[in-house]
Each structure stands twice: as C-alpha cells, then as structure tokens.
TINUZA-98795 format. One line per 5 residues: number of its first residue (from 1); their letters; for each residue x, y, z of C-alpha. Coordinates in Angstrom, 2 decimals. Example, Ala and Ser with C-alpha at 12.3 -4.5 7.8 and 13.67 -1.06 7.14 Angstrom:
2
1) as) 12.30 -4.50 7.80; 13.67 -1.06 7.14
This chain:
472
1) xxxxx) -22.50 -100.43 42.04; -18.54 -100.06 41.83; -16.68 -103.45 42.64; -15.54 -104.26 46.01; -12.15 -102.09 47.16
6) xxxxx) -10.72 -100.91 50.40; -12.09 -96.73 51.26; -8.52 -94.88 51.86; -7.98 -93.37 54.17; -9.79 -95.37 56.46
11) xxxxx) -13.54 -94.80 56.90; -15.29 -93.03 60.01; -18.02 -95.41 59.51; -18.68 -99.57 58.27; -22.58 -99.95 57.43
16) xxxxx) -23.14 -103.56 57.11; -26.24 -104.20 54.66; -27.35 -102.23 51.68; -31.34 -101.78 51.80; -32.82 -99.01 52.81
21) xxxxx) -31.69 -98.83 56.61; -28.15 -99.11 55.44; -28.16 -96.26 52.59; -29.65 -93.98 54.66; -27.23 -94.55 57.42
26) xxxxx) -24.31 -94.27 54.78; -25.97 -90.96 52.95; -26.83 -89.21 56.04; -23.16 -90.05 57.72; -21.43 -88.78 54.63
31) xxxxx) -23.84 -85.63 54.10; -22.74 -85.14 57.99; -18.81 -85.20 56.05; -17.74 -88.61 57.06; -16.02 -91.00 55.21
36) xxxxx) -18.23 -94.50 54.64; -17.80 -97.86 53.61; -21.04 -100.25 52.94; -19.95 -103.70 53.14; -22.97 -105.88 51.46
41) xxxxx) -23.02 -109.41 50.88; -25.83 -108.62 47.99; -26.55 -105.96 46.18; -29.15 -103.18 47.13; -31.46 -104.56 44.46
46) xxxxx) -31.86 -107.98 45.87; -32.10 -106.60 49.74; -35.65 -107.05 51.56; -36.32 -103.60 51.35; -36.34 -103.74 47.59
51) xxxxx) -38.88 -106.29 47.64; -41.22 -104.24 50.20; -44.56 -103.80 48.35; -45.94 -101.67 51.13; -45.49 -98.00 51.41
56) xxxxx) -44.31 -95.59 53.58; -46.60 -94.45 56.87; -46.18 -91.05 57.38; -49.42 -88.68 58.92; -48.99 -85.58 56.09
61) xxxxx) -52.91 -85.42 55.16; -55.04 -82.40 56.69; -57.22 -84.99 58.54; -54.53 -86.80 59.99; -51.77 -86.19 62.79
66) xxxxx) -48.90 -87.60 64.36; -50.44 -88.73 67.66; -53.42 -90.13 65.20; -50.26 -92.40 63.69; -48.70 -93.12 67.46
71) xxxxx) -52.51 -94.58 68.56; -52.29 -97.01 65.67; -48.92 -98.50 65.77; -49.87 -99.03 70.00; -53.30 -100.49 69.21
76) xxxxx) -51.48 -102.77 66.65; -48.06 -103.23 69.09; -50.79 -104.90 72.27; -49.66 -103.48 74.74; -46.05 -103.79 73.79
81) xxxxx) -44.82 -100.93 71.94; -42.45 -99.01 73.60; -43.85 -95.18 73.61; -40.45 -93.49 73.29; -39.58 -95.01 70.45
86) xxxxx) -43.62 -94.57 68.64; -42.91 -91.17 68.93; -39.65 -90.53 67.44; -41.01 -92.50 64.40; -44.52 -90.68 63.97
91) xxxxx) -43.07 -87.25 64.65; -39.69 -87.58 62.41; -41.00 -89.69 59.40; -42.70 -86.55 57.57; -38.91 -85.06 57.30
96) xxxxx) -37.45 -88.25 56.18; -40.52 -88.91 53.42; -40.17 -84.93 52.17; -36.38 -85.90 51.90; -36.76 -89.08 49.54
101) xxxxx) -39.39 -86.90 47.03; -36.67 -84.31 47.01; -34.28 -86.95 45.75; -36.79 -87.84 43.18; -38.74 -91.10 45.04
106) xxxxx) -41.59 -90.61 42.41; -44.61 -91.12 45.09; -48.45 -91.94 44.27; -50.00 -88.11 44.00; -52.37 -89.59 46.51
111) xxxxx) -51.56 -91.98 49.90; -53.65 -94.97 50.55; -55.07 -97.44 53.41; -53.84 -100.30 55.12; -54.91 -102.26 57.73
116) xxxxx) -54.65 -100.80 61.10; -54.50 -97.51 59.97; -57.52 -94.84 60.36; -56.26 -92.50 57.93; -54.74 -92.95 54.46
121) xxxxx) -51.09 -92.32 55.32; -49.33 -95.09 53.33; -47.34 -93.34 50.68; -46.70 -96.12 47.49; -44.93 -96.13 44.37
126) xxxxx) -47.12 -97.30 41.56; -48.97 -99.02 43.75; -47.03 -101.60 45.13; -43.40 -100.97 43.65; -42.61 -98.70 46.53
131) xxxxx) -39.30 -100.63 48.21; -37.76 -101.50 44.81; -38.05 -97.46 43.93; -36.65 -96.27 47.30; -34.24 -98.67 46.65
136) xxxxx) -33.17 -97.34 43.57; -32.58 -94.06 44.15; -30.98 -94.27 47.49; -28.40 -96.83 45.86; -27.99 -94.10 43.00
141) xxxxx) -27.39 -90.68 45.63; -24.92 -93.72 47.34; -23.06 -94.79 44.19; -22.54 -90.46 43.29; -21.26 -89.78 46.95
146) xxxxx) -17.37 -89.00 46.63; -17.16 -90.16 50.04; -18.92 -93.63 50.20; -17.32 -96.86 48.96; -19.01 -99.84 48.18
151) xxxxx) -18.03 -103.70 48.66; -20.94 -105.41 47.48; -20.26 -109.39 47.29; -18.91 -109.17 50.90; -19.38 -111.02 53.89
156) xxxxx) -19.08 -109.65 57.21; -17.72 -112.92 59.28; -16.87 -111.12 62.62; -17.45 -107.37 64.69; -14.59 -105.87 66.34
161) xxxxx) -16.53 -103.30 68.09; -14.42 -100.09 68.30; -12.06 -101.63 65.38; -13.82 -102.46 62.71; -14.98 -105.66 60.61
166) xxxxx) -13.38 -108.95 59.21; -15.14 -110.09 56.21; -14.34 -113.09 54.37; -11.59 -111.16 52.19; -10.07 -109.20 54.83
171) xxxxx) -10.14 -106.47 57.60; -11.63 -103.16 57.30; -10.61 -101.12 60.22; -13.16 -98.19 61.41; -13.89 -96.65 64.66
176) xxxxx) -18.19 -97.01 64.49; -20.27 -100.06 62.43; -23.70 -100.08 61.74; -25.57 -102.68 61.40; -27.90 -102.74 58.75
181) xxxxx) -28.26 -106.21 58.16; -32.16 -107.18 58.04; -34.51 -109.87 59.97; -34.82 -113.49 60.13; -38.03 -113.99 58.53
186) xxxxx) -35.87 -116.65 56.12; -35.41 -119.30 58.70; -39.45 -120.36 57.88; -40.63 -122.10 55.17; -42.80 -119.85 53.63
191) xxxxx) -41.25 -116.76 53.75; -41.55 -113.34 51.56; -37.98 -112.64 52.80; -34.05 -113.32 50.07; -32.89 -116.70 51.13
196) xxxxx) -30.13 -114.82 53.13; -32.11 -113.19 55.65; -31.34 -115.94 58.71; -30.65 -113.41 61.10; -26.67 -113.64 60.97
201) xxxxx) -26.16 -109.26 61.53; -27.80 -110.68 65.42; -25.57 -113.61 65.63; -22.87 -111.41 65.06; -23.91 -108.99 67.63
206) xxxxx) -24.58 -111.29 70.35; -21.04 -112.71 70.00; -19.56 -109.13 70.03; -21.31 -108.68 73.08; -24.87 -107.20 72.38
211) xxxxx) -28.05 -108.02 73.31; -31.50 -109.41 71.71; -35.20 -109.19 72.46; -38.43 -109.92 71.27; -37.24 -113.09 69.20
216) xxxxx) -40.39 -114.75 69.44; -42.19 -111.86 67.49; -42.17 -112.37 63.99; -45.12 -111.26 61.57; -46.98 -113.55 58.84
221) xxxxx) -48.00 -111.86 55.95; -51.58 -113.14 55.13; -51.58 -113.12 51.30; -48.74 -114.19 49.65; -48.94 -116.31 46.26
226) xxxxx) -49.53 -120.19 47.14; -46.35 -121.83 46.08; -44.61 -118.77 45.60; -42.87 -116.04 47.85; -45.07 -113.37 45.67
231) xxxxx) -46.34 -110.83 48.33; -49.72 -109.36 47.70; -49.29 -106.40 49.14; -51.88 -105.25 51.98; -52.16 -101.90 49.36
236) xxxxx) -54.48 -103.99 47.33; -57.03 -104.62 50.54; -57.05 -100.90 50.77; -58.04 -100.21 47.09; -60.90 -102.49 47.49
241) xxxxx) -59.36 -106.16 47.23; -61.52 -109.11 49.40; -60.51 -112.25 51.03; -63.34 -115.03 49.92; -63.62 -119.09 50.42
246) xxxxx) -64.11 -121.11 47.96; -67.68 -120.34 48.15; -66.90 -116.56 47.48; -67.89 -115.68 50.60; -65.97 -113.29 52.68
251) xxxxx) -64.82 -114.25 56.25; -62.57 -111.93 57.77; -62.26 -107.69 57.73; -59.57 -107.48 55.07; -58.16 -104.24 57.03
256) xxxxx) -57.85 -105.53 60.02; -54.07 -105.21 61.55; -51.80 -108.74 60.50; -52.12 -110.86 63.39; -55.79 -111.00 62.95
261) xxxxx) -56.02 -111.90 59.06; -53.08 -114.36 58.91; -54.95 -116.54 61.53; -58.29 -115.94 60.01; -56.82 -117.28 56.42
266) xxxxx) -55.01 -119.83 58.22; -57.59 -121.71 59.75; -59.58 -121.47 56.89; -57.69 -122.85 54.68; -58.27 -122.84 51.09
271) xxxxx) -58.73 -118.65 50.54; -58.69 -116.69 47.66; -58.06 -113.13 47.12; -60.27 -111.52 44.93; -58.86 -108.23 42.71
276) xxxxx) -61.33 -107.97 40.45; -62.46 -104.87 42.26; -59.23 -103.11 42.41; -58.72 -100.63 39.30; -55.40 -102.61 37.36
281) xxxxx) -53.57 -98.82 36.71; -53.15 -98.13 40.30; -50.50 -101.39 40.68; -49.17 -102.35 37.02; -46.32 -104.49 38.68
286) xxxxx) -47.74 -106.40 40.95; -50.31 -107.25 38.30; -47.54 -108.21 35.66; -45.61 -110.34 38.11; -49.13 -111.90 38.88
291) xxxxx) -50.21 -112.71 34.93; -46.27 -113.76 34.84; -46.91 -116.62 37.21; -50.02 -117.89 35.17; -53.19 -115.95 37.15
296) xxxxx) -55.71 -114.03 35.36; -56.38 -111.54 38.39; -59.01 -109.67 35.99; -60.99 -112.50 35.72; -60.31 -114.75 38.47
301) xxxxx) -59.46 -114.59 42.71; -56.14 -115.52 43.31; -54.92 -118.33 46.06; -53.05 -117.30 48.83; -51.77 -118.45 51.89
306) xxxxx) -49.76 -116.55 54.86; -46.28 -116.61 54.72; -43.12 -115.25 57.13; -42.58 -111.96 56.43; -41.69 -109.41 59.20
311) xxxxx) -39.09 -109.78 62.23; -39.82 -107.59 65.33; -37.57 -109.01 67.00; -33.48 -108.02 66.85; -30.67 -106.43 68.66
316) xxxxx) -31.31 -104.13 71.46; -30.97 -100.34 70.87; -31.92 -97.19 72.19; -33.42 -94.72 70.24; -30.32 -93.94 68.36
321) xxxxx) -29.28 -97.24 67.62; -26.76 -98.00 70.16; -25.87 -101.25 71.12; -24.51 -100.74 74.60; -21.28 -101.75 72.71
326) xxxxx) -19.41 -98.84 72.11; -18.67 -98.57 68.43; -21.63 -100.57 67.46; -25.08 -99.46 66.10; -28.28 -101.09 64.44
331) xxxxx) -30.82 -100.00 62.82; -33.73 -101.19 60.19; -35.22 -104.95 60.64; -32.17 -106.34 62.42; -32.45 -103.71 65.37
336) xxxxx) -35.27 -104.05 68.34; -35.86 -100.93 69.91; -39.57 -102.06 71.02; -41.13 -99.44 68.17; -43.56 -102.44 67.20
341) xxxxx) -44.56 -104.19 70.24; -46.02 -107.51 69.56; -47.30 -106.86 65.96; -46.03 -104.08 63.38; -48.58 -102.01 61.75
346) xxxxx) -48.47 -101.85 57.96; -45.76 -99.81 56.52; -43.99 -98.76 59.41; -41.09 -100.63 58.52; -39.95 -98.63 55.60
351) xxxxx) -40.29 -95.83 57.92; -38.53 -97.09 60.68; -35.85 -97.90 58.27; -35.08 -94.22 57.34; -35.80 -92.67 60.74
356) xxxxx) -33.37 -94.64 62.76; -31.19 -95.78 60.32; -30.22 -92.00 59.98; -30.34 -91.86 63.79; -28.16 -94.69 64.38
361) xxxxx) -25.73 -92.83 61.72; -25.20 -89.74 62.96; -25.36 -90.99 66.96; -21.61 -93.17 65.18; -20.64 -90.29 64.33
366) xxxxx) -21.63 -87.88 67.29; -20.03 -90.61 69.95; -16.71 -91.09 68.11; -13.75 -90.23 70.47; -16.23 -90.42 73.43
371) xxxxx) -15.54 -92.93 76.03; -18.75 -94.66 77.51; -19.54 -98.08 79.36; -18.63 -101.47 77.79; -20.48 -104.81 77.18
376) xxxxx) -18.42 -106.03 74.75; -16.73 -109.56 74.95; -13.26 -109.62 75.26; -11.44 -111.54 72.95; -8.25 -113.38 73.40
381) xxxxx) -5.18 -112.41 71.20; -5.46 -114.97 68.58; -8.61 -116.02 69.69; -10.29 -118.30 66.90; -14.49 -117.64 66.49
386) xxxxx) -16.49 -120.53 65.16; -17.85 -119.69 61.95; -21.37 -118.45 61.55; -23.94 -121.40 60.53; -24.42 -122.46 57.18
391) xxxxx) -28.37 -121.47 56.16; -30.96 -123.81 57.25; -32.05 -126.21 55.16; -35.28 -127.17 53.77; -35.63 -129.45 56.93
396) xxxxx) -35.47 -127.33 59.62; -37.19 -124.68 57.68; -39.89 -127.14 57.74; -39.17 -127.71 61.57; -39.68 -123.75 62.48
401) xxxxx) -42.92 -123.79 60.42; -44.18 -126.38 62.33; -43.07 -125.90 65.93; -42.55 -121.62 65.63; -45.48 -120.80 63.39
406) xxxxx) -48.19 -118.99 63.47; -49.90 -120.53 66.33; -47.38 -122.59 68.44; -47.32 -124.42 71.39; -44.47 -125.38 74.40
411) xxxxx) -44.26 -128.80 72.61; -43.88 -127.73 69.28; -41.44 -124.55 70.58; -39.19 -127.38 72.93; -38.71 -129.34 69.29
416) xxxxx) -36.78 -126.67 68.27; -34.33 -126.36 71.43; -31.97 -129.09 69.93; -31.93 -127.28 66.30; -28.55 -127.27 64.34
421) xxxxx) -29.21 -123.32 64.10; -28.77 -120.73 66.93; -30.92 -118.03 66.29; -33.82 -121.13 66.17; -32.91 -122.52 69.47
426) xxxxx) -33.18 -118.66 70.59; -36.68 -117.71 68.86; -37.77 -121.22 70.69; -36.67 -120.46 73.59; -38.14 -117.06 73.91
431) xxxxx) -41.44 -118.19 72.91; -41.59 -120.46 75.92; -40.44 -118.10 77.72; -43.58 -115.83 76.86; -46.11 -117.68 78.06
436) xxxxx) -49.23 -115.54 76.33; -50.95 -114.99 73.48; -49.89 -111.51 72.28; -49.92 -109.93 68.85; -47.95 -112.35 66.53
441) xxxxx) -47.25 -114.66 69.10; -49.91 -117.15 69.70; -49.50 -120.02 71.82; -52.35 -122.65 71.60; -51.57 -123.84 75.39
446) xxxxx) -51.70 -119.92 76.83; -54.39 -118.68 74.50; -55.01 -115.06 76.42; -52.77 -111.88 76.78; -50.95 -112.35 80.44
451) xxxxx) -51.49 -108.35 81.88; -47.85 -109.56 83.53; -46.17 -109.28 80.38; -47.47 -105.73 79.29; -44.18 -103.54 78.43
456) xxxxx) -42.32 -106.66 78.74; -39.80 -108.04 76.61; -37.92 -110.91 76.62; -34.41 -110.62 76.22; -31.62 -112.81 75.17
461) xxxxx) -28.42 -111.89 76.99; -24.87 -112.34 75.16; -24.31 -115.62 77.02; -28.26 -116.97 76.06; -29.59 -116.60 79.29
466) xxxxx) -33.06 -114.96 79.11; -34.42 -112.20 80.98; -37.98 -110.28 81.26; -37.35 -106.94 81.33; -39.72 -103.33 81.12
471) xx) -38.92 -101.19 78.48; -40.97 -97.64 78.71
C-alpha cells in the first residue's frame, strides 16, 4: 500500500477502515468516477476481515434459492432480523460474489455447509483462507485505482459530517465519509477479533450525532484455540469435524446455528474438537497454523473454548447505509441495520460486507449536493472534543467477560455501568435494558424469549438515553 498523502483535489468520498466493507465502498465509489481517500489506522492485511475463516453465503446451487437463504438468516436472527434488510442481502450477494471471481477471488470449485444453513452455500478459499484472499485482491484492484489514495497508519480522531475527517495528522476535507470501521468484539477477553477493534468508528458516530442499536448482541465463536485467538472455522464442522468431551463422546449438533454450540461447549467445559475426520487438502492453512502452535490435528482432537467474535450490534442505518447524518454512512461490522437479528448466521458477514458496503458507497455519492434532515450535533467554533479512550486493558477485558458474557445477568451487566470505557457502560446498559433471553443474548435472571421484544431493538440515542424501538 502507498504511504500516507493528502488525495488532490479533494476527494468526493473518506472511507474510514480498510477490510472488506471499506474496499468495496472505495472500488465501487471510484468505478462510479469519484475521487476516494481510505484513511486506515492498519493495513488491509491485519483488518478483521482478513482474518475471517468463514466463507461467503450466497444461494447459487440448483437446489438452493434466495428465499431458501432469507428463512435461515430469520430462523438464526429469533425473531429479530429485520426483513428489509434479509432481502437486500440474499437477493444482491450472487452479483457481488460473481464480481470478486471476476477479479480473480480464487473460490473452492465446490461451496460447503455451515451451521444454520440447509444448503451448501458457503463459498471458501482453500478451505478456510477465504477473508485473507478477499482481502488481498480487493487491496490490490484498490492500490491500481488512479483515483483512490491510501493513508494507511492513520487515525480518524473526529467526524465532521458534511466536512470531512480530522485524523491525528491533520484534516481531510470531503463532502460524504463512510464508515468502515469494524465491531467491538475486542473489548472481551477472549476474542478472535485485532486488538483494535473496541468499537471507536461508533464512538465516533454517536458524538457526531448518530445513533446505535443492538449493543447487547454480540456473537461467541464456539471453537477457537484454548489460549489462543486461533479461530476454527465453523467450515471444518461442515466437512465432517465433531465436538467430543474428554470421554470422546459427542454432546451437542456441531451444525447447529452459534448461540446454541457456544453455550453447549461452555457449560461443558473441557471440549475437544476432533478433525481427524476432515480430509487435511480441503484447509492446508488452518492446518499449518494448527501444527504451528504445537497440535497434531491428524492424530489428536484439539481443545477449544468459545471466544468473542462477532458484533451485531453498531450504528443505525438504513438499507443504504445512511446515518440520518447527512454526509455520513456505515457499512460492514460497525453498521446495524437489523440484517442479523439476535444471532448472525454463518458467513453472512462477509456478505453483508460487500452488499452494503457498496450500497452505502454509491447512496454518498447519489446524495451529494442533496439537502435532507439533520441529526448531527452542532459544534461550537473552537469547540475542544475529549479524546477517544485509550483500549481497555486486560482488567476490564476481564470485567466484560465476566459481567457481558455469554450468559449474563442484571448483576453482572450493572458491574459494568461504572466502567472507564463508554461503549462498555453502553453494551451494559442495553443488556439490562433487554430483559430476555434472545439469540446471543442470554440473561440467567430472564431465561425465555419476551414475545414483547420481537422486532425490537434497543437503541442508544446520541445523548445515551435508550429507547425500544420496531424496526420492520
């Protein structure tokens, strides 16, 4: 990637983040002829989306449909998934998958299963390599494009929606940002997530005026390496991979959807995961990174233990990643637009990535000029913003494992409301405020689904003050 430098003439479009929402936003504005600059504090090769193991869902086989795709992500969303948004995903992600082959993503000649899914529609790379290759050649098309800059090493400090970004070095004036900026899944102690992803792209939206939802939603992975942040990617359950106790006895359906397995290892335990079963070719990688860390997965199961991996929640959008700030967009892990309800089903988020982070692009580009209703917070001349928090520390990582994990209850969650971080107090707070059992969120003192809650989400104002509202 070039070194950092300031796009002249000044660019129609800031994408904040470089994984694979924010290259897609930056290819398809400058294939639409605008001028981009992606402002990344690390390069695309360390993002979240290069460590994705998963594939991508799309419904392409002859048994398999669209609608077949929408039932699964609802059944896995309980009750939560916002239909509007299901369908733009199922019905566009075919285009955007025959797009990334056509740039030379070198896809498995054959898609697989994951859990929650009744058809093989998961489309990997080599298995398990499948976010590291998209990756790759999206950063490459990004790096040729004549009209896209890149500032990698960058740190957006402040939004001026309508204006552009400040960054630690300077500001970058624009008329439209998007904000590509990932989840929070970091702020746990076990996490599959970079170190960096603590949820700052929100912060930074709810102080320019934006709201957030679904906070409390965030998805364990259930095998992940013990002691490690190596995902073991849900691919390998599909090819024939079982979860066993010590005993070697299996407990659990290994394809069941997320929710259900990370609670099934957790309370058992000690758990291995045995891939003696699983033909080595089909995932080279992930087998090398596995020998690499001392396991023999030919000849022996492998521990495991859930981990944080997954955000739902984010910063409110429509379906084309608008803010309700004008000038501001998100899309990818950072944005909620209610597409996975209380639970996301496997590989969907490498697919939401390029459908709305292409959306949220060209809707930038589409409303410049345009005048339209504001939320954004008005800012003094002069005005001085706190700075955004430093990262948590292995403390109150510690603290949101044990009072926000993956089953919580109002004493553990009100632990949390005095936290040195923000975005914790936030997710705390919205958990209490959802007093169920739903999906990813399970709360030991309200055990059941509440039917009141169906279709609705809380939401985080940009003052903090919480609201239930109906999304459909």
């Amino acid at each position: 990637m070039p070194e950092p430098r300031l796009a002249e003439p000044r660019p129609d479009l800031v994408v904040v983040g470089a994984g694979v929402a924010g290259l897609t936003a930056a290819l398809a504005a400058a294939e639409a002829g605008a001028r981009v600059l992606v402002v990344a504090a690390e390069r695309p090769t360390a993002s979240a989306s290069a460590l994705a193991q998963g594939g991508v869902a799309a419904a392409t086989g002859p048994d398999d449909a669209p609608e077949l795709h929408a039932a699964d992500t609802e059944a896995a969303g309980r009750g939560l998934c916002r239909p509007s948004a299901v369908a733009v995903l199922v019905e566009e992600v075919p285009a955007r998958l025959a797009e990334l082959r056509a740039r030379g993503v070198p896809f498995d000649p054959e898609p697989g299963l994951e859990g929650g899914h009744r058809r093989r529609r998961i489309h990997h790379v080599r298995g398990a390599d499948t976010g590291a290759a998209i990756v790759a050649v999206l950063a490459a098309a990004v790096e040729r494009h004549p009209a896209i800059e890149v500032a990698v090493g960058e740190r957006v400090v402040d939004l001026r929606p309508g204006e552009g970004v400040v960054t630690e070095h300077r500001e970058v004036e624009a008329p439209a940002v998007v904000l590509a900026t990932g989840g929070y899944a970091a702020l746990w102690a076990r996490s599959t997530h970079p170190a960096g992803s603590v949820g700052d792209g929100l912060l930074l939206a709810q102080r320019a005026g934006a709201a957030l939802a679904d906070l409390e939603f965030v998805q364990f992975h259930p095998t992940v390496l013990v002691e490690s942040s190596i995902l073991l990617s849900e691919a390998l359950r599909g090819a024939g991979a079982r979860l066993v106790d010590p005993s070697g006895e299996r407990f659990v359906d290994e394809l069941a959807p997320r929710d259900v397995v990370a609670r099934a290892v957790a309370a058992r335990g000690t758990v291995l995961l045995d891939l003696r079963p699983v033909p080595r070719e089909r995932f080279p990688g992930l087998m090398a990174r596995l020998e690499a860390a001392g396991h023999d997965p030919a000849h022996e199961p492998i521990p495991i233990a859930p981990a944080a991996h997954f955000s739902i929640g984010g910063i409110v959008t429509d379906l084309e990643g608008r803010t309700g700030v004008p000038g501001l967009y998100a899309a990818g892990e950072c944005a909620a637009t209610g597409l996975h309800g209380a639970n996301r089903l496997a590989s969907n988020s490498l697919a939401e990535c390029l459908v709305f982070g292409r959306r949220a692009a060209l809707a930038a580009l589409e409303d410049a000029g345009r005048p339209s209703p504001s939320t954004a917070v008005p800012r003094l001349a002069g005005e001085a913003l706190p700075p955004l928090p430093p990262p948590p520390d292995a403390d109150l990582r510690a603290a949101v494992w044990a009072g926000a994990g993956i089953v919580r209850d109002a004493d553990g969650l009100r632990a949390l409301l005095d936290a040195d971080h923000p975005l914790v107090r936030l997710v705390a707070a919205a958990a209490l405020a959802r007093r169920e059992s739903r999906g990813c969120h399970v709360r030991a003192d309200a055990p059941e689904p509440d039917p009141a809650f169906d279709r609705r989400h809380v939401v985080v104002a940009p003052d903090g003050a919480l609201r239930v509202e109906e999304w459909r």
